[in-house]
Every structure is written in C-alpha cells, then in structure tokens.
N, C-alpha and C positions, 0 to 999 in steps of 0.2 A: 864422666868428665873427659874431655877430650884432651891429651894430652901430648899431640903430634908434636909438637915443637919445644915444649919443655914446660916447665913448670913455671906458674905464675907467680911475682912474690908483689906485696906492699910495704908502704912503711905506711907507721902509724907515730902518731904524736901523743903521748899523752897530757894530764894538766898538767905538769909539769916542766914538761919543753923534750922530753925525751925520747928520742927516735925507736923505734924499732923496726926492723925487718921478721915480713912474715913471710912462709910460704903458704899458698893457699892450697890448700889440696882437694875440697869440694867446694861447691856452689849448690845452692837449694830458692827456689823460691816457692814459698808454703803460703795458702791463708792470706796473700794480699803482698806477704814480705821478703825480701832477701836475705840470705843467712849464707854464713861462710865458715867454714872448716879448716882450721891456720893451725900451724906451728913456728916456732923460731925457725928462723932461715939459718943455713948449714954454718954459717961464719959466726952469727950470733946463740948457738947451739949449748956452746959450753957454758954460757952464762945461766942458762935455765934448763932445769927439768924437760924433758921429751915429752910432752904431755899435748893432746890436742885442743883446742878451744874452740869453741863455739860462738862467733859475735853475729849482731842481727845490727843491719841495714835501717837508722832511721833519719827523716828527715827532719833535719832541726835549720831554723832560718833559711830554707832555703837550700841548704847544703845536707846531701850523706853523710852523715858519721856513723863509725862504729860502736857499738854497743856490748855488753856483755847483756843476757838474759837472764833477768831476775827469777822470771816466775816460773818454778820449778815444772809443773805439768808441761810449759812449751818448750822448756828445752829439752825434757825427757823425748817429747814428739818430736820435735827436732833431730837430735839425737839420734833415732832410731832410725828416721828415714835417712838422712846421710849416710848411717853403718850402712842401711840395704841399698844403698845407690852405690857405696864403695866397692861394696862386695860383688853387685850389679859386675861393677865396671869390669873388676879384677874376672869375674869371669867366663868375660867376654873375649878376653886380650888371647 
C-alpha cells in the first residue's frame, strides 16, 4: 500500500441514512474483485470497537457499493492475502 501522503479515509451510508467515516488501510483486487480493509476513522474511534473489516466492491445499477462478504471460504482468502500484503508492506518500510 502506498502510503506517501497519508492515509485514505471514506464515508459510507448505510440503509438507514447514517454516515460513517472509514479509514482504508488496504486495497486488494482478487478473482475479478475489489476489496478493502477499513476501520473507524480516528474521530469516529470511540464509538466502535478497533476492529478491522473486510467489504468487497460490487456493482449494483450501475454504481459501486460496498459490501460485507458473506461467504465464509472468500473472506478467509481474502483475509489472508491482505494480512500477507500488510505485513509485505510493513516490511519493506
């Protein structure tokens, strides 16, 4: 992950109309797909658990949305290869 300039963050909507900010801290494209490695962003921190997520990249109408990954096998693969691309990065630096 390239990280020269700082750290990427999104917001997300969900159904319910409620913002959140993420910070991204990998990027994966596996098997055809986009997938992203997020946490709460440092201001929205205290409301949630430190915990990483995992959402996958799909098209619906036309538009990207985010996703969480149901099927257990692809996120385990997922998963792993992001650990070994973090780990990659870190050491590298």
């Amino acid at each position: 992950m390239e990280d020269q300039y700082g750290s990427d963050f999104i917001t997300i909507v969900d159904d319910d109309g409620a913002e959140y900010e993420l910070e991204v801290l990998s990027t994966l494209e596996w098997n055809g797909c986009s997938y992203l490695a997020v946490i709460p962003a440092a201001n929205s921190a205290e409301e949630f658990e430190l915990e990483v997520s995992i959402l996958k990249s799909v098209e619906e109408d036309g538009e990207n949305i985010l996703t969480i990954i149901e099927d257990e096998q692809e996120l385990q693969s997922v998963y792993d290869l992001i650990m070994e691309q973090l780990y990659e990065d870190e050491d590298t630096e």
